[in-house]
MDTraj code that builds the backbone (N, CA, C; nanometers):
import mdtraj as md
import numpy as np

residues = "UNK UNK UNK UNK UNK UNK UNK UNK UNK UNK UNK UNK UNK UNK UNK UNK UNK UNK UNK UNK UNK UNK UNK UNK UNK UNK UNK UNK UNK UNK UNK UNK UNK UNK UNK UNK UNK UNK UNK UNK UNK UNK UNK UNK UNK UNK UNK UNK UNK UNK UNK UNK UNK UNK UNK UNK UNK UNK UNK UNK UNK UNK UNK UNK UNK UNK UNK UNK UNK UNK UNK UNK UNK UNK UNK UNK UNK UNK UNK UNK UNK UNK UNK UNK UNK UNK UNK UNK UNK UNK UNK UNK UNK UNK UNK UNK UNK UNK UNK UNK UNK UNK UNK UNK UNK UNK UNK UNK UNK UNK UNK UNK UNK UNK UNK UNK UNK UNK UNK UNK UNK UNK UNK UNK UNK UNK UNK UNK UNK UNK UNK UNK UNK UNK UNK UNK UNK UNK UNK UNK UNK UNK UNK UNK UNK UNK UNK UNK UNK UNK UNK UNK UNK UNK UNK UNK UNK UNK UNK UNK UNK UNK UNK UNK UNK UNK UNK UNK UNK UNK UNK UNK UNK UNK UNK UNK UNK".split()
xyz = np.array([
    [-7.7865, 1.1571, -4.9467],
    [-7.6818, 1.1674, -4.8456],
    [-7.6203, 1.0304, -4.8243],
    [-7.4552, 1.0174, -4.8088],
    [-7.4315, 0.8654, -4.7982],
    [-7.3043, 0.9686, -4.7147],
    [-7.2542, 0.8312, -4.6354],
    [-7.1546, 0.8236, -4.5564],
    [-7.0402, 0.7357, -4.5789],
    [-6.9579, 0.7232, -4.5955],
    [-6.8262, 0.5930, -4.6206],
    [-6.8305, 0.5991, -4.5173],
    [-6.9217, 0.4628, -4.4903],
    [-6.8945, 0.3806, -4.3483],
    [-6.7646, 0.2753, -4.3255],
    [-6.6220, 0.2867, -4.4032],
    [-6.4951, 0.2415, -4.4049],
    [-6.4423, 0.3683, -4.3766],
    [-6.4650, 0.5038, -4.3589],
    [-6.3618, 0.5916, -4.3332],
    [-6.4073, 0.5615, -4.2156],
    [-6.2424, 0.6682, -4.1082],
    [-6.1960, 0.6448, -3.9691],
    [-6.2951, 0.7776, -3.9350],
    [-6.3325, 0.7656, -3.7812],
    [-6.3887, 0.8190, -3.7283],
    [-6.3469, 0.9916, -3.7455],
    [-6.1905, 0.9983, -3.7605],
    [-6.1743, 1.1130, -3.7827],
    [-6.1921, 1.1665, -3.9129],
    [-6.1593, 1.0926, -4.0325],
    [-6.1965, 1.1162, -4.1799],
    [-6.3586, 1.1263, -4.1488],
    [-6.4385, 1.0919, -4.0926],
    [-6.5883, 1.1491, -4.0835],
    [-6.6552, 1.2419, -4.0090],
    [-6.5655, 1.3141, -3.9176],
    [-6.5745, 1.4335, -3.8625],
    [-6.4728, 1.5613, -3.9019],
    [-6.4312, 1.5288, -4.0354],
    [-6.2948, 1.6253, -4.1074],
    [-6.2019, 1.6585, -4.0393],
    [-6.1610, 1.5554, -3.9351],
    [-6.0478, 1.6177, -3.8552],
    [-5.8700, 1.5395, -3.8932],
    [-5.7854, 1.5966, -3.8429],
    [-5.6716, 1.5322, -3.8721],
    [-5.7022, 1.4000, -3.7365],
    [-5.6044, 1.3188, -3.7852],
    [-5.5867, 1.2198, -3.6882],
    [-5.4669, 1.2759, -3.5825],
    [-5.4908, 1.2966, -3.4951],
    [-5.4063, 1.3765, -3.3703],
    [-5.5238, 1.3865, -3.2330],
    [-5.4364, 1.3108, -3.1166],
    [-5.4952, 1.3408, -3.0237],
    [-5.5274, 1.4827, -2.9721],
    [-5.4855, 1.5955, -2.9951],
    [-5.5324, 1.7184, -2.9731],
    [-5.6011, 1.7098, -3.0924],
    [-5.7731, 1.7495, -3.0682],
    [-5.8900, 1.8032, -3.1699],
    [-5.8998, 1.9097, -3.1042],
    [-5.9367, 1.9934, -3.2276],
    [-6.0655, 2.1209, -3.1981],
    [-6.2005, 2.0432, -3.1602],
    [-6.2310, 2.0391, -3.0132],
    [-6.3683, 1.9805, -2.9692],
    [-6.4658, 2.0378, -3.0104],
    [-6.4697, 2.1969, -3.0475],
    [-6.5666, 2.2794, -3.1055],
    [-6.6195, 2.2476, -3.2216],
    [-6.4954, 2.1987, -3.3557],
    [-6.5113, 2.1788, -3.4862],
    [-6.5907, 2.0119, -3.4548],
    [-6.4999, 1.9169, -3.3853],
    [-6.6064, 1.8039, -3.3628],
    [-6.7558, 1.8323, -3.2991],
    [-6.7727, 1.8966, -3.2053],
    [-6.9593, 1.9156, -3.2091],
    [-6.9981, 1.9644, -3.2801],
    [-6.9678, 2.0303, -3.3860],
    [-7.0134, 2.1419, -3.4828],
    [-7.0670, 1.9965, -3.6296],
    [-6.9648, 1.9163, -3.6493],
    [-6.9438, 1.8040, -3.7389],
    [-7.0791, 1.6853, -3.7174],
    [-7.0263, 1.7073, -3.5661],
    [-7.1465, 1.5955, -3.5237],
    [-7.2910, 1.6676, -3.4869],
    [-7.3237, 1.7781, -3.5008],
    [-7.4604, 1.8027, -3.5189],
    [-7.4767, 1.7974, -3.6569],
    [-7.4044, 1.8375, -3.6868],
    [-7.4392, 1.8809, -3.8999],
    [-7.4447, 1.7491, -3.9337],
    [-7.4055, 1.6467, -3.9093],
    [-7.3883, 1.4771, -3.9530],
    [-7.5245, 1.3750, -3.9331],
    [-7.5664, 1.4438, -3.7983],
    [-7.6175, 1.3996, -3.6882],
    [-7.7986, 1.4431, -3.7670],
    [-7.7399, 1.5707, -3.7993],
    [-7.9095, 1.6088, -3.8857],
    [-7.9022, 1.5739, -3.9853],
    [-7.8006, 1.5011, -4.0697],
    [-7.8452, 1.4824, -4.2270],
    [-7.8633, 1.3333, -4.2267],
    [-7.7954, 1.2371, -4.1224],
    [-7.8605, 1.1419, -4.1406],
    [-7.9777, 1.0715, -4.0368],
    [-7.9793, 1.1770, -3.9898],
    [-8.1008, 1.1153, -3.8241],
    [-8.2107, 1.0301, -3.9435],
    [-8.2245, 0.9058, -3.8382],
    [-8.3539, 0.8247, -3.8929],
    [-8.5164, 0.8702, -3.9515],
    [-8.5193, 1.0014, -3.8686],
    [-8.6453, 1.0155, -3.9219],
    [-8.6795, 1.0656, -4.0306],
    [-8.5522, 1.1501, -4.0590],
    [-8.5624, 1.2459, -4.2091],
    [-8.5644, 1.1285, -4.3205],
    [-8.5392, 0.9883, -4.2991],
    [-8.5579, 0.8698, -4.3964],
    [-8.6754, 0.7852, -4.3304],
    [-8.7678, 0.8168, -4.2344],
    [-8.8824, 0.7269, -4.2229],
    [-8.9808, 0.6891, -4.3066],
    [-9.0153, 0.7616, -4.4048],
    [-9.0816, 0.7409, -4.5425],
    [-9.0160, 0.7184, -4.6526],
    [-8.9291, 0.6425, -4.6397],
    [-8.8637, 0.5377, -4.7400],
    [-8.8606, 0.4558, -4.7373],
    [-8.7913, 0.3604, -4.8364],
    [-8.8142, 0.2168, -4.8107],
    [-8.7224, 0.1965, -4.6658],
    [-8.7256, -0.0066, -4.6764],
    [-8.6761, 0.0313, -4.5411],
    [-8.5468, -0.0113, -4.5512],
    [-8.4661, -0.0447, -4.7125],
    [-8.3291, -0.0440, -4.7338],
    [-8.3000, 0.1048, -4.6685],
    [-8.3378, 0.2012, -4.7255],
    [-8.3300, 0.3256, -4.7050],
    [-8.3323, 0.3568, -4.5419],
    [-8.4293, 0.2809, -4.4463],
    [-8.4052, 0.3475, -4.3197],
    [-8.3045, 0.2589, -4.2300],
    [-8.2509, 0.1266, -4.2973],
    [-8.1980, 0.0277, -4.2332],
    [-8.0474, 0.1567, -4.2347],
    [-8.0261, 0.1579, -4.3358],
    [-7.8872, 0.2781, -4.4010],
    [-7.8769, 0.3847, -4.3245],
    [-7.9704, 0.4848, -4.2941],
    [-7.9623, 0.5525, -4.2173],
    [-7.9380, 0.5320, -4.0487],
    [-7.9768, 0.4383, -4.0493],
    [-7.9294, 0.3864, -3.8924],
    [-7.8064, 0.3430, -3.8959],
    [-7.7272, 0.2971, -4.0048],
    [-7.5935, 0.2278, -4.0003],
    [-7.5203, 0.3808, -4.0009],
    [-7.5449, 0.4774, -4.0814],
    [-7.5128, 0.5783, -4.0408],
    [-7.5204, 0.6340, -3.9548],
    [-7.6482, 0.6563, -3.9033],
    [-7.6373, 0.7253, -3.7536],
    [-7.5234, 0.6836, -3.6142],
    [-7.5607, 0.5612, -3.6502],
    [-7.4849, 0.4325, -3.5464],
    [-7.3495, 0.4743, -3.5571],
    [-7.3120, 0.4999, -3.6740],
    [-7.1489, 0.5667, -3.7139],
    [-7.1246, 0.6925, -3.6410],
    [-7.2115, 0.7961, -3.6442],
    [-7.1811, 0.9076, -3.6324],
    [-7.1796, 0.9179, -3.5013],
    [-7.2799, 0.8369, -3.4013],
    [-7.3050, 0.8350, -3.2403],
    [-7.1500, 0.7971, -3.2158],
    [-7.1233, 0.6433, -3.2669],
    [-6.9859, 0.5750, -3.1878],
    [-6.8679, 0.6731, -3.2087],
    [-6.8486, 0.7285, -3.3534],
    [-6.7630, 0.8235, -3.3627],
    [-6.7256, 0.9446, -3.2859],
    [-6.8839, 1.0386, -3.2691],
    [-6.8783, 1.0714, -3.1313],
    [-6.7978, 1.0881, -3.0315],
    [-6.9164, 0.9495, -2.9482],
    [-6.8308, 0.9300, -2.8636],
    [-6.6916, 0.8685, -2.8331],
    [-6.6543, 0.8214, -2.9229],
    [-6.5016, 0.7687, -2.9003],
    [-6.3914, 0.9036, -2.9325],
    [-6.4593, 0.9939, -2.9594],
    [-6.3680, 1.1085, -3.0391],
    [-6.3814, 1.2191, -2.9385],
    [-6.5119, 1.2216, -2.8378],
    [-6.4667, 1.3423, -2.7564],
    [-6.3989, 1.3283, -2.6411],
    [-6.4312, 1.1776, -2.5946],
    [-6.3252, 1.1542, -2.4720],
    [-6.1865, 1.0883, -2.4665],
    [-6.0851, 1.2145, -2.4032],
    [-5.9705, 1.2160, -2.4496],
    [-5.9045, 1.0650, -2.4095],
    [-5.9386, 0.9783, -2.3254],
    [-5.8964, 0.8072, -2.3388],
    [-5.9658, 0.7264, -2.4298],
    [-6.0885, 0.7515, -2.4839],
    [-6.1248, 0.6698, -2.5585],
    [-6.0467, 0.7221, -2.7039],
    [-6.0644, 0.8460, -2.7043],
    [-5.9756, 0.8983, -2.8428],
    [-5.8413, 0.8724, -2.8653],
    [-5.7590, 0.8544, -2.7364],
    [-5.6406, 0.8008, -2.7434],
    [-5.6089, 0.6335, -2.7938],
    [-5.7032, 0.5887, -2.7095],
    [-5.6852, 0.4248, -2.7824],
    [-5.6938, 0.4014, -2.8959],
    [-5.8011, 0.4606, -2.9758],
    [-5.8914, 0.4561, -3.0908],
    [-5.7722, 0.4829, -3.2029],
    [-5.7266, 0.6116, -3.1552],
    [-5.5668, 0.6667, -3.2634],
    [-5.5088, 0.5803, -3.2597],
    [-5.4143, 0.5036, -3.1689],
    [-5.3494, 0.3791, -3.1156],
    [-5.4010, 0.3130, -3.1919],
    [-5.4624, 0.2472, -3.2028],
    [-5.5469, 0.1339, -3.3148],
    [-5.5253, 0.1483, -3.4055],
    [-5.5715, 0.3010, -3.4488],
    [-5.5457, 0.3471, -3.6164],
    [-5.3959, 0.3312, -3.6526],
    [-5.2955, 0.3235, -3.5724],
    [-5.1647, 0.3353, -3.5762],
    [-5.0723, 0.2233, -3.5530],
    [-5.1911, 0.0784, -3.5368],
    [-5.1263, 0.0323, -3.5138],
    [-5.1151, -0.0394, -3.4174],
    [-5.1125, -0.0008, -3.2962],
    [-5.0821, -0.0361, -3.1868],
    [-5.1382, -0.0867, -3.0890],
    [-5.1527, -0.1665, -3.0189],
    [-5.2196, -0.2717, -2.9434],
    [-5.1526, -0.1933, -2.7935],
    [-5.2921, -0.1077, -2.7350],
    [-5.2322, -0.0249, -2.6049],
    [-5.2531, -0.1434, -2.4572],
    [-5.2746, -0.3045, -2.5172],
    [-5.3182, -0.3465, -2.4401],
    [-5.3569, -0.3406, -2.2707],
    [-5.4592, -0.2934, -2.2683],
    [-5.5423, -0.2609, -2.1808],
    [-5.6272, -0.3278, -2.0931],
    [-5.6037, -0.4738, -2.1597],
    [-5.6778, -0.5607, -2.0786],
    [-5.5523, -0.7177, -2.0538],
    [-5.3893, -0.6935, -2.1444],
    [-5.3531, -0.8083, -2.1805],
    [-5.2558, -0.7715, -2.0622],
    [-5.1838, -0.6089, -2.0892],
    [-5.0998, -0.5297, -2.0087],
    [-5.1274, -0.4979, -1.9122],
    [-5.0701, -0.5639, -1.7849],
    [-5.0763, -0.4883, -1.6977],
    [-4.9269, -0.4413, -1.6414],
    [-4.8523, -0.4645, -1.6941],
    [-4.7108, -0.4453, -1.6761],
    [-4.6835, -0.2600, -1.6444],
    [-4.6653, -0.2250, -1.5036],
    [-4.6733, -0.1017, -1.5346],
    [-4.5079, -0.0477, -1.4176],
    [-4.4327, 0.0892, -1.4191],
    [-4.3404, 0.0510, -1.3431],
    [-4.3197, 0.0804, -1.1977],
    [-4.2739, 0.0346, -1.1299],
    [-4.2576, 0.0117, -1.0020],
    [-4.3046, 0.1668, -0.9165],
    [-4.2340, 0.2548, -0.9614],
    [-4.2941, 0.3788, -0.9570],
    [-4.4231, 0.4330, -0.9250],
    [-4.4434, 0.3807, -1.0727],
    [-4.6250, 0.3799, -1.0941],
    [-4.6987, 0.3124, -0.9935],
    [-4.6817, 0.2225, -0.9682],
    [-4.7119, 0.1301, -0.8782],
    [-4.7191, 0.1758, -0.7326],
    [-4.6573, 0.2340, -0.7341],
    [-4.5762, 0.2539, -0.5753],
    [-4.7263, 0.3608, -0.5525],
    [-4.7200, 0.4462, -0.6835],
    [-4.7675, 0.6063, -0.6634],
    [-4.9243, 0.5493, -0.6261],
    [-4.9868, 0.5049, -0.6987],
    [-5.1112, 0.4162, -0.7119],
    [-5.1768, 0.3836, -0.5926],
    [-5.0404, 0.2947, -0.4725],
    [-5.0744, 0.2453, -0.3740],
    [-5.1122, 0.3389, -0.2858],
    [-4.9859, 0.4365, -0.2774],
    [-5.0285, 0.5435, -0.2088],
    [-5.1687, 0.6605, -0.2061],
    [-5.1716, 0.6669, -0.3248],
    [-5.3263, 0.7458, -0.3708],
    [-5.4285, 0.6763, -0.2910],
    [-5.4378, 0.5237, -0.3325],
    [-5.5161, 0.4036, -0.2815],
    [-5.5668, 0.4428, -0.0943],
    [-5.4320, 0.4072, -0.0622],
    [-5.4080, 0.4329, 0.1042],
    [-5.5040, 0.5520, 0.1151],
    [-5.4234, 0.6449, 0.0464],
    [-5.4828, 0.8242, 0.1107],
    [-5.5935, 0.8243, 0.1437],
    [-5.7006, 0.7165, -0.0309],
    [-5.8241, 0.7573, -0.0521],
    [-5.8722, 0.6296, 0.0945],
    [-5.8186, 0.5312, 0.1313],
    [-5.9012, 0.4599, 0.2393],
    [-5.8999, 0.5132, 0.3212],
    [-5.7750, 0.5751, 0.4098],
    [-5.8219, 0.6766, 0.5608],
    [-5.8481, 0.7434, 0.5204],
    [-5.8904, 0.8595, 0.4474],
    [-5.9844, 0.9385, 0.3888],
    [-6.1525, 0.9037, 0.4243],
    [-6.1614, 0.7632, 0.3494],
    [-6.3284, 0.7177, 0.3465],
    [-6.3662, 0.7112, 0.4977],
    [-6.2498, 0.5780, 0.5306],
    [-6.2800, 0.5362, 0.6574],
    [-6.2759, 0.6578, 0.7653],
    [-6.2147, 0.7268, 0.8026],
    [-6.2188, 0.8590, 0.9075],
    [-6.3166, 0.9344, 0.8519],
    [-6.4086, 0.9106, 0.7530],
    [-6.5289, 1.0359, 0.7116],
    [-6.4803, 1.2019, 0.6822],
    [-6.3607, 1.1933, 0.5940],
    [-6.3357, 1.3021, 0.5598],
    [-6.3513, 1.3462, 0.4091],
    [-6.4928, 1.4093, 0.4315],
    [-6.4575, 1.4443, 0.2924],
    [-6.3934, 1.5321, 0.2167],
    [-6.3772, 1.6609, 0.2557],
    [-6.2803, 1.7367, 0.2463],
    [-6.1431, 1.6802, 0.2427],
    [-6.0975, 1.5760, 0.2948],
    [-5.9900, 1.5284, 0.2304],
    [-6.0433, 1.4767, 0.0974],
    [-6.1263, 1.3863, 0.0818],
    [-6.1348, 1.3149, -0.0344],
    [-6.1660, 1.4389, -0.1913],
    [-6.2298, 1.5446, -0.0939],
    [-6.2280, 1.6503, -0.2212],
    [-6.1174, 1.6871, -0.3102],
    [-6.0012, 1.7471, -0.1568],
    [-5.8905, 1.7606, -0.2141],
    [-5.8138, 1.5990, -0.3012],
    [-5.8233, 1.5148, -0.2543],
    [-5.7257, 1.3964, -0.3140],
    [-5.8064, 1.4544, -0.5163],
    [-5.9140, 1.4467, -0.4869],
    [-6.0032, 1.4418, -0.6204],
    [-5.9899, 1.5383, -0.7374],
    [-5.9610, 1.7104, -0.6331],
    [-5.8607, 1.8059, -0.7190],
    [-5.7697, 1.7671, -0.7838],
    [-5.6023, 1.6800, -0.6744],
    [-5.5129, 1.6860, -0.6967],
    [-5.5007, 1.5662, -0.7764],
    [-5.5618, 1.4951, -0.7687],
    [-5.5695, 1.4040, -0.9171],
    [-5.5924, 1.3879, -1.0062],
    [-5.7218, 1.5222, -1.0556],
    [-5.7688, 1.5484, -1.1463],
    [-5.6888, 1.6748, -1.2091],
    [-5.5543, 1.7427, -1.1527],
    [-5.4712, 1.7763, -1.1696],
    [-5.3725, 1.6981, -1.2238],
    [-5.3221, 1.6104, -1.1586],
    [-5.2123, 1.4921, -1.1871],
    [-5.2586, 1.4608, -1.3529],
    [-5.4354, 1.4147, -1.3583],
    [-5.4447, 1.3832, -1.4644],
    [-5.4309, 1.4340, -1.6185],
    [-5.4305, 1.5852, -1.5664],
    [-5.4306, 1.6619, -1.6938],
    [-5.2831, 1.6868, -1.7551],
    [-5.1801, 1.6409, -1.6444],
    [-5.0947, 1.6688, -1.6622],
    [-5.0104, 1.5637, -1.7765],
    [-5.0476, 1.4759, -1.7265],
    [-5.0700, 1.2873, -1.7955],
    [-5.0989, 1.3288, -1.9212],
    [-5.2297, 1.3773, -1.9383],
    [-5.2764, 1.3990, -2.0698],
    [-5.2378, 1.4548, -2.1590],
    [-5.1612, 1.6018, -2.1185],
    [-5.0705, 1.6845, -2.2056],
    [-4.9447, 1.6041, -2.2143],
    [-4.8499, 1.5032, -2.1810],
    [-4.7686, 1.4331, -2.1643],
    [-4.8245, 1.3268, -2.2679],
    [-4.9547, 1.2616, -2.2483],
    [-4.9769, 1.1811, -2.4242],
    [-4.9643, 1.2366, -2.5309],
    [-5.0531, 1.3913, -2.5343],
    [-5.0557, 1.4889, -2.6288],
    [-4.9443, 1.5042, -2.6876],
    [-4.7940, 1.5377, -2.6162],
    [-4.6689, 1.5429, -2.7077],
    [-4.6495, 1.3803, -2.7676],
    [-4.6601, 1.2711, -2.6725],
    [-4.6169, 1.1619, -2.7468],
    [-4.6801, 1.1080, -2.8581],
    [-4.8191, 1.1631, -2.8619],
    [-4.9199, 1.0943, -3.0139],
    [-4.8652, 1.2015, -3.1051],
    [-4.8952, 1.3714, -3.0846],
    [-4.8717, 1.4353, -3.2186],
    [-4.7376, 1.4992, -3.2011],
    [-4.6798, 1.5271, -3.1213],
    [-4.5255, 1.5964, -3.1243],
    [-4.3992, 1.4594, -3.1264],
    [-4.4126, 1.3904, -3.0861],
    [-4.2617, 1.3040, -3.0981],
    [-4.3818, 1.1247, -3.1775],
    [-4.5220, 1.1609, -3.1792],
    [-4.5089, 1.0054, -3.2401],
    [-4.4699, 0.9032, -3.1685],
    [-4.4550, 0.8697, -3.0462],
    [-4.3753, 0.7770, -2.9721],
    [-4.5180, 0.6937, -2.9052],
    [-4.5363, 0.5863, -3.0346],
    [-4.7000, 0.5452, -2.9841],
    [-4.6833, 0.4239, -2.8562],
    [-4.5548, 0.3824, -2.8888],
    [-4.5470, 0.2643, -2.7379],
    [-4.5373, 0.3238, -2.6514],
    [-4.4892, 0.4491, -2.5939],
    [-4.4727, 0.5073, -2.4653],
    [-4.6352, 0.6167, -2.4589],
    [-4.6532, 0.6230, -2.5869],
    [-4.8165, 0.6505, -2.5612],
    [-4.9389, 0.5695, -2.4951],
    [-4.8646, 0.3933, -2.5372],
    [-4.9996, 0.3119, -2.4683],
    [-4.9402, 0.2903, -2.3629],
    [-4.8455, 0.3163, -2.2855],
    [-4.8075, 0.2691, -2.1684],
    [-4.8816, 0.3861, -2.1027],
    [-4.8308, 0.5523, -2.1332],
    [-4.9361, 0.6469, -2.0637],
    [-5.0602, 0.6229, -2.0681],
    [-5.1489, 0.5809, -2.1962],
    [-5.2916, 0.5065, -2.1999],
    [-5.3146, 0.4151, -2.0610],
    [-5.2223, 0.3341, -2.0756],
    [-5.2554, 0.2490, -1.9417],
    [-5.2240, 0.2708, -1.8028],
    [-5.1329, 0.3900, -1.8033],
    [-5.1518, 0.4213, -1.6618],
    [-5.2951, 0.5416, -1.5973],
    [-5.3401, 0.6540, -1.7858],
    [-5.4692, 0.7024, -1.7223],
    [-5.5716, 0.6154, -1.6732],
    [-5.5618, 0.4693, -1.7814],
    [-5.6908, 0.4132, -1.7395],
    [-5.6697, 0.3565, -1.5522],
    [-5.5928, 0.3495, -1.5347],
    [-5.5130, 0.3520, -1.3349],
    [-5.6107, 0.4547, -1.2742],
    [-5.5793, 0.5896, -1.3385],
    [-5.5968, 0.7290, -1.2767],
    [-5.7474, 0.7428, -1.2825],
    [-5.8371, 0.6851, -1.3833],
    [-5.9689, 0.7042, -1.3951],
    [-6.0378, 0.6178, -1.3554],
    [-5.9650, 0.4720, -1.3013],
    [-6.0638, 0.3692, -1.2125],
    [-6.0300, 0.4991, -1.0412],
    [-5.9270, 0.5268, -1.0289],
    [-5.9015, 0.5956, -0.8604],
    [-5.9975, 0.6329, -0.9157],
    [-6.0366, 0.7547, -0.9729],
    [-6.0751, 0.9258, -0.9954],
    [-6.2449, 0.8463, -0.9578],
    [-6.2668, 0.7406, -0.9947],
    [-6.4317, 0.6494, -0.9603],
    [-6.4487, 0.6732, -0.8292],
    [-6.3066, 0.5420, -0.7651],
    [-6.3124, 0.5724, -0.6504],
    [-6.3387, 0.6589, -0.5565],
    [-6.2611, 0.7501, -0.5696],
    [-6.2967, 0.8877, -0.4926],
    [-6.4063, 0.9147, -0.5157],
    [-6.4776, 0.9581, -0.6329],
    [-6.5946, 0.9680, -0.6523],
    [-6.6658, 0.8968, -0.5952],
    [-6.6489, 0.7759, -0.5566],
    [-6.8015, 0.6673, -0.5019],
    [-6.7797, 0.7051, -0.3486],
    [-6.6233, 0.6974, -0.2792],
    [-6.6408, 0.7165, -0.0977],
    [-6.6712, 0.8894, -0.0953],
    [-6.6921, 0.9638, -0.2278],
    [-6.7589, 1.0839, -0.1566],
    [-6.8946, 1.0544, -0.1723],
    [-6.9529, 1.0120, -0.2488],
    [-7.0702, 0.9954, -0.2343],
    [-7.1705, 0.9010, -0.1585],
    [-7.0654, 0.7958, -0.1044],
    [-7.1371, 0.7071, 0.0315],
    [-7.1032, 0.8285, 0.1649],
    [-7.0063, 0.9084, 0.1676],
    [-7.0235, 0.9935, 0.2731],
    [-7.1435, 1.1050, 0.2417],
    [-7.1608, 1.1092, 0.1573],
    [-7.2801, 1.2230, 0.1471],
    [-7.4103, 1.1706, 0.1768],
    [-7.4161, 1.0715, 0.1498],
    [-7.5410, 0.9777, 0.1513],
    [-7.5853, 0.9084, 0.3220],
])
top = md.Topology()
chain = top.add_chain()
for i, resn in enumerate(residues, 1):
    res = top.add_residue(resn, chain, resSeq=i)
    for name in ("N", "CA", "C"):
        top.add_atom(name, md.element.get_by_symbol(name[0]), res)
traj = md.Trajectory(xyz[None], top)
């Protein structure tokens, strides 16, 4: 069993490169991958042989995970394509965005601070709404129009939506606590 550890994460789970995957066909890939090169089925070999299998395995884990979650899979394509979604260089985002952000921000502090969690539930719905909506909105720009710069700009405003989506998550859980 060998792996081309130079093919892309998606050439090693047989998928096209497109942010919409069949998630089914990827777990299906990554168990079948996952059992032919797991370390132990090479523990009685040499240890070129089990060093290899771990470089494989190591492949098949990161691939994984960078392939089932739909922001890490988005960057990852971005990369493959090219494109620098800078994420840590960019913060340039537009006024709009900005504006919307603050407000979420606000909601979620009198929210914490007045001990409502039922508000903070709902903010947590309606953002996790907002977000999917975002997501189908990358979905046309990576595989329907190709438009990978206005793809990393959406990249960088989910990664916005998934530090809140924490947030909320952490003042519901200091109110529960």
């Amino acid at each position: 069993m060998s792996i081309d550890l130079q093919q892309d994460f998606y050439g090693l789970f047989g998928l096209h490169r497109r942010f919409r995957i069949d998630e089914a066909a990827l777990e299906f890939a990554y168990h079948d991958l996952q059992g032919r090169v797991h370390p132990d089925r090479y523990a009685h070999l040499p240890d070129s042989e089990k060093r290899l299998s771990m470089q494989w395995a190591t492949q098949v884990n990161e691939g994984f995970r960078t392939l089932r979650k739909p922001l890490s899979r988005a960057t990852y394509l971005l990369e493959l394509m090219g494109i620098d979604a800078g994420l840590h260089t960019n913060t340039a985002m537009s006024p709009a965005f900005l504006m919307e952000q603050m407000e979420w921000r606000e909601a979620v502090e009198e929210a914490r601070a007045a001990g409502e969690s039922e508000e903070l539930a709902q903010l947590h719905t309606r953002l996790r709404q907002h977000s999917r909506e975002v997501f189908d909105e990358l979905a046309r720009q990576c595989d329907d129009e190709h438009d990978y710069a206005a793809a990393a700009e959406t990249v960088r405003r989910l990664m916005f939506m998934e530090k809140l989506q924490h947030e909320i998550d952490d003042a519901l859980e200091a109110l529960e606590s």
